[in-house]
C-alpha positions as CSV (number, residue, x, y, z in Angstrom):
1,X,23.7,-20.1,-18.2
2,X,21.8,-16.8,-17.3
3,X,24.5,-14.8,-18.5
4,X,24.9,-16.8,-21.9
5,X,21.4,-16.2,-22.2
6,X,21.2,-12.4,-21.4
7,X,24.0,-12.0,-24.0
8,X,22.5,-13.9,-26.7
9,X,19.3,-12.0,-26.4
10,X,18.7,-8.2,-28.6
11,X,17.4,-5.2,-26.9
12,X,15.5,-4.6,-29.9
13,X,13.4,-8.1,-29.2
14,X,12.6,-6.9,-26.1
15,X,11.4,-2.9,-27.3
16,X,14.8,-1.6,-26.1
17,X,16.9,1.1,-28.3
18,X,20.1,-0.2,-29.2
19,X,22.3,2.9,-28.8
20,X,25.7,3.4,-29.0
21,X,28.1,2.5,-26.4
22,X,27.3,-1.0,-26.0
23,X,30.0,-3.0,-24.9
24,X,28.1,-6.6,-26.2
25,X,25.0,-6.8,-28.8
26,X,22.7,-8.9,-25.5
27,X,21.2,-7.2,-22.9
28,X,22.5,-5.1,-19.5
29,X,21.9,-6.5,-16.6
30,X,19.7,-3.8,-15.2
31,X,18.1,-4.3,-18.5
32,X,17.1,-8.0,-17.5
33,X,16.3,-7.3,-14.0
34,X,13.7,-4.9,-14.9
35,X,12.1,-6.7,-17.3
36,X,12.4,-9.7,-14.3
37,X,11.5,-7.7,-11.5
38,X,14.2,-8.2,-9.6
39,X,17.0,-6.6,-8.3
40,X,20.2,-5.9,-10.2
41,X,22.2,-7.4,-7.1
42,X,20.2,-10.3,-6.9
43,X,20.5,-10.9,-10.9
44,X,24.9,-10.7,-10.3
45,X,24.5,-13.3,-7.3
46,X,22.6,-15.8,-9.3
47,X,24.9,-15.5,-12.1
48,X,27.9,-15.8,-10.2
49,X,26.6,-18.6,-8.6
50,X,25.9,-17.1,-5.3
51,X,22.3,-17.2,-5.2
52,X,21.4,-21.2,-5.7
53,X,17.3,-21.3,-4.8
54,X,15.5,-19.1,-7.4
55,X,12.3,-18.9,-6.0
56,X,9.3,-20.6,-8.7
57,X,7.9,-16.8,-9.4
58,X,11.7,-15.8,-9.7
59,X,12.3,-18.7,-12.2
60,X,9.1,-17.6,-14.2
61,X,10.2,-14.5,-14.8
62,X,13.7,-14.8,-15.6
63,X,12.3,-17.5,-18.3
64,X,10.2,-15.2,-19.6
65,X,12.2,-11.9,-19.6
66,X,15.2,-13.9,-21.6
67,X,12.3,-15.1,-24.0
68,X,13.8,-19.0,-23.4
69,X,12.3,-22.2,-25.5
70,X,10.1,-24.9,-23.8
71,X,13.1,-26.9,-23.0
72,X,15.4,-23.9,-21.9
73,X,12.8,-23.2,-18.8
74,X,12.8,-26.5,-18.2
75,X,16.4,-26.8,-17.8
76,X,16.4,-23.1,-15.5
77,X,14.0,-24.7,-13.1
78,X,16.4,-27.8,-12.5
79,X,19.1,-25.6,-12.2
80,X,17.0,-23.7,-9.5
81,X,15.9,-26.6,-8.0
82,X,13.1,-26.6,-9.1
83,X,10.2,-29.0,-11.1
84,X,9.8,-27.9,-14.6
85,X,5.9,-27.1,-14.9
86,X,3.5,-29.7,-15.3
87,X,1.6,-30.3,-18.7
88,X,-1.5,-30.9,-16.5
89,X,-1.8,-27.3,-15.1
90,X,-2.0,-24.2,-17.2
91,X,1.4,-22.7,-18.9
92,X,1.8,-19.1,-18.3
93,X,5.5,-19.4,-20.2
94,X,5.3,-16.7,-23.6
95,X,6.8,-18.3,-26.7
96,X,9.7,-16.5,-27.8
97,X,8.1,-15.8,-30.9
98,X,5.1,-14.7,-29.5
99,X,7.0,-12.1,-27.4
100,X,9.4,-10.4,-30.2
101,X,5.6,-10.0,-32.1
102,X,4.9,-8.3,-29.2
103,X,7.8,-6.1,-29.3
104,X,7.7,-5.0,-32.7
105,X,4.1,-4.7,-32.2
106,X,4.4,-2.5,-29.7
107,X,1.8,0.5,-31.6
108,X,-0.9,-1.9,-30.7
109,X,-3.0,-2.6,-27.9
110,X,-1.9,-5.8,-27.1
111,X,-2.1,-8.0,-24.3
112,X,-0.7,-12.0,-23.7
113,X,-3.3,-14.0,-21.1
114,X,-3.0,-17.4,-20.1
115,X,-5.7,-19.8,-20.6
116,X,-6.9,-19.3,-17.5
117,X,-7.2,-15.4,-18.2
118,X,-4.7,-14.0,-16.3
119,X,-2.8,-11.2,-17.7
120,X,0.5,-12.2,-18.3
121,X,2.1,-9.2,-20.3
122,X,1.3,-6.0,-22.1
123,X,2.2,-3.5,-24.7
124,X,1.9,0.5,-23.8
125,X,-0.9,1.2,-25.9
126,X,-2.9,-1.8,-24.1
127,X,-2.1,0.0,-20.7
128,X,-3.2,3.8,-21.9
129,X,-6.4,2.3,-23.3
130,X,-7.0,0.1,-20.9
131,X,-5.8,3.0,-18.3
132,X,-5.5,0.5,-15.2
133,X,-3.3,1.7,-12.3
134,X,-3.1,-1.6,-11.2
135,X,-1.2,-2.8,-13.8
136,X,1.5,-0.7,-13.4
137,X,1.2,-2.0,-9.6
138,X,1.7,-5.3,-11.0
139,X,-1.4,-6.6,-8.8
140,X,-3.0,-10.2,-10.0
141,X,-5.4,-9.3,-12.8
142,X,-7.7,-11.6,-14.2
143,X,-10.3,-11.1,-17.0
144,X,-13.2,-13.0,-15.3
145,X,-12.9,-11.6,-12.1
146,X,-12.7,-8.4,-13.7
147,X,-15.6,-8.7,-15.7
148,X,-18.1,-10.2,-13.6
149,X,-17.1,-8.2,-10.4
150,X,-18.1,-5.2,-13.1
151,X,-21.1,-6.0,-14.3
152,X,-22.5,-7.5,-10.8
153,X,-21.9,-3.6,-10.0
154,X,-18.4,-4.4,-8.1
155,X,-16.2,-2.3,-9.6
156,X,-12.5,-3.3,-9.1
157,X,-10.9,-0.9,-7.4
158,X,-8.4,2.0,-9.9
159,X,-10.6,0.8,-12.7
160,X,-11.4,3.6,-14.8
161,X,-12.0,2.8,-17.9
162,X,-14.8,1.1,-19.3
163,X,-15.5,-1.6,-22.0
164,X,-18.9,-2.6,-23.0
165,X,-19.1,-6.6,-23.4
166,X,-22.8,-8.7,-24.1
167,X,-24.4,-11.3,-22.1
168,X,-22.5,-13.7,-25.1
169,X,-19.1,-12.6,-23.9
170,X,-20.3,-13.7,-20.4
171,X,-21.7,-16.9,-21.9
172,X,-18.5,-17.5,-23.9
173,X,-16.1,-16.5,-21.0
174,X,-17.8,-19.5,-18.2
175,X,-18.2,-22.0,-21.2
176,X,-14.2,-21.4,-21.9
177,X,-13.0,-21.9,-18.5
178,X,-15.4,-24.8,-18.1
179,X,-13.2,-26.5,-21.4
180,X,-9.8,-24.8,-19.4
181,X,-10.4,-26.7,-16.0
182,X,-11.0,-30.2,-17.8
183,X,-7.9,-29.6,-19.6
184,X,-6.3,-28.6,-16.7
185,X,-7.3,-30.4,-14.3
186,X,-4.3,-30.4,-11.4
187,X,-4.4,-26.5,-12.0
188,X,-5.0,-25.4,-8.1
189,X,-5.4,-21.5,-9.4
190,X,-8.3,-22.8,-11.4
191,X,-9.9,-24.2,-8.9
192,X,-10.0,-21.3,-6.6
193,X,-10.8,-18.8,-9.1
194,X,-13.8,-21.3,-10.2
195,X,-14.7,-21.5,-6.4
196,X,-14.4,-17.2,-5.5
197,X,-16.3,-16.5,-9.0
198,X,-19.6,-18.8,-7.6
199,X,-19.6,-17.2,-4.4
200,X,-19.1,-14.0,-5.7
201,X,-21.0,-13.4,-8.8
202,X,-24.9,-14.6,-9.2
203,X,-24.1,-14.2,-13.2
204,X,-21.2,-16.7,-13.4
205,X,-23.2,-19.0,-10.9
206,X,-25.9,-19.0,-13.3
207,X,-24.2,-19.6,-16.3
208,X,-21.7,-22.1,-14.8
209,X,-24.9,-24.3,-13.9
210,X,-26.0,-24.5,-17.7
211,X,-22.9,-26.5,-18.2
212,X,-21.9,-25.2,-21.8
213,X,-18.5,-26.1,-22.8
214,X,-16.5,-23.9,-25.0
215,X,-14.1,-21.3,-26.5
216,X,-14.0,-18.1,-26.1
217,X,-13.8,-15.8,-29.6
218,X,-13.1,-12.5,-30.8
219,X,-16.3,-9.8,-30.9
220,X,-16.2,-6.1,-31.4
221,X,-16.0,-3.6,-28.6
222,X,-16.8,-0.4,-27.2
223,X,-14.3,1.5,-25.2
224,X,-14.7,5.0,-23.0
225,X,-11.6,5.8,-22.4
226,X,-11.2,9.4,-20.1
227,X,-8.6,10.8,-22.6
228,X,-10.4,9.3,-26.2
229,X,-13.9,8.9,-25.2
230,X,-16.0,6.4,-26.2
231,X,-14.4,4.0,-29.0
232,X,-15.4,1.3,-30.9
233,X,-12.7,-1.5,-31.7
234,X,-12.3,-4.6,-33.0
235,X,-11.1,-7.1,-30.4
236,X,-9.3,-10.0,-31.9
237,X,-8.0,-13.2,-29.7
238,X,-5.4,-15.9,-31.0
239,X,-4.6,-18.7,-29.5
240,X,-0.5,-19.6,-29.9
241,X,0.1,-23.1,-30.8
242,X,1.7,-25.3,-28.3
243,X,1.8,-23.1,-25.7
244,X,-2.1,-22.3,-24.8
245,X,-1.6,-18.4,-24.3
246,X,-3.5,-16.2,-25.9
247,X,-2.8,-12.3,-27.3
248,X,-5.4,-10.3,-27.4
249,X,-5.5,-7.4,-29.7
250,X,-7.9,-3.8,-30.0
251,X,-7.5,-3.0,-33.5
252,X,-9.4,-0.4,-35.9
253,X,-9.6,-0.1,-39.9
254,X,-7.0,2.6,-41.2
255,X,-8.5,6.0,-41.7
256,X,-11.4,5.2,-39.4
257,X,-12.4,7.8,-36.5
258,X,-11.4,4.9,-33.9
259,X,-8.1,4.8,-35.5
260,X,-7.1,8.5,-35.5
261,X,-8.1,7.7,-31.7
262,X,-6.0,5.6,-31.1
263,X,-2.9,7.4,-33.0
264,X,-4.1,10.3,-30.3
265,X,-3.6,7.8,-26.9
266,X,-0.5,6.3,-28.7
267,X,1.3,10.0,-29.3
268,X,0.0,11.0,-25.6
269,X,1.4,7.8,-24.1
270,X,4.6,8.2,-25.6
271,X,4.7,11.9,-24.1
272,X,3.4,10.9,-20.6
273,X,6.2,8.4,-20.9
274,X,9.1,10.4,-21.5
275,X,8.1,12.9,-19.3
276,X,8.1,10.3,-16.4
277,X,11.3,9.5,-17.9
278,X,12.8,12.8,-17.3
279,X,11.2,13.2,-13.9
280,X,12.8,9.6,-12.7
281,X,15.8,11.0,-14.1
282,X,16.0,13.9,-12.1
């Protein structure tokens, strides 16, 4: 099935060139264990049938990296011996849909976060704004902890950049995880984060006693990046139906001074990553 699914699946839905040369229109299989993070001899193995017991975060990201349906993950978790996810913790699986938006809108900061608000997956852009080395370390991120450990004065550690927020976006953050933990309420990585955020933050403390219950929704930003400078954006989140992720998105009107900022991080972004490119290369 994996290899039915790799072939069936474009390069260009997952921000790959095409090129020439290609032997079949799906993806390589170095292709698929990158975007996987896993090895390329570990990807033959399971193909072939040699490697039976995926491991759940294995399972998760092969789902996700071959963009499957609902019912396709479901099927690659029995396969792996595994129990399909249950409808009473939160989904961290990105639609297909929602992923090949994500690849053709790949000039955008964008970012996918599960309900929960942990970071799921990311465009360029949304990295060289953001300019996090700990994404590119692939460490757990999650917006609340980020947010209150910053403005309790405990900066995360390679955070650079900055982004100005209100005490609403505080406010609106508690109340929406206060709605995600009744929806979810077998969710065990709710719990603890619930749990380490009142021991660890006097401001979510406080405003998880006042027992508001809500969603959280877009407000506008401000940005000091080291390579832009301070920027203002709009930040935008939707919600994708019947899957409870959300994508977040920085966006700026056309011809504004924010957006011939952001045409400056994108061109430099590009350029930093070629550059690697070549170096990797070599």
């Amino acid at each position: 099935m994996l290899r039915l699914w790799r072939d069936r699946l474009s390069p260009v839905d997952v921000s790959l060139p095409v090129g020439n040369g290609r032997r079949s229109p799906g993806l390589r299989r170095e292709e698929l264990a990158a975007l996987a993070g896993v090895s390329v001899d570990y990807l033959v193995r399971l193909e072939q049938g040699r490697a039976r017991r995926p491991s759940e975060q294995v399972a998760t990201s092969l789902a996700r990296a071959l963009q499957l349906s609902d019912a396709e993950r479901d099927h690659l978790y029995i396969l792996a011996g595994l129990l399909p996810p249950s409808p009473r913790t939160v989904p961290t699986h990105v639609p297909p849909g929602a992923q090949r938006l994500m690849a053709r809108l790949g000039e955008v900061p964008l970012a996918v976060f599960s309900a929960s608000w942990d970071l799921i997956t990311w465009t360029p852009l949304w990295e060289a704004l953001l300019d996090d080395p700990s994404l590119r370390a692939g460490s757990e991120w999650n917006l609340l902890r980020r947010h209150f450990a910053e403005i309790d004065g405990v900066t995360p550690a390679g955070s650079i950049t900055a982004v100005s927020t209100t005490g609403e976006f505080s406010a609106s953050l508690v109340a929406d995880l206060r709605r995600v933990r009744g929806r979810y309420p077998d969710d065990r990585n709710v719990a603890i984060l619930i749990d380490e955020l009142l021991t660890s933050s006097t401001t979510f403390a406080r405003l998880w006693q006042g027992g508001a219950v809500g969603e959280h929704r877009s407000e506008r930003k401000v940005v000091r990046n080291r390579l832009i400078g301070t920027v203002v954006l709009d930040c935008d989140v939707f919600t994708v139906a019947g899957a409870d992720v959300r994508i977040v998105a920085y966006t700026a009107a056309t011809r504004s001074d924010a957006a011939a900022k952001l045409d400056f991080l994108r061109v430099s972004a590009v350029t930093s990553s070629r550059a690697s490119a070549r170096v990797s290369a070599e």
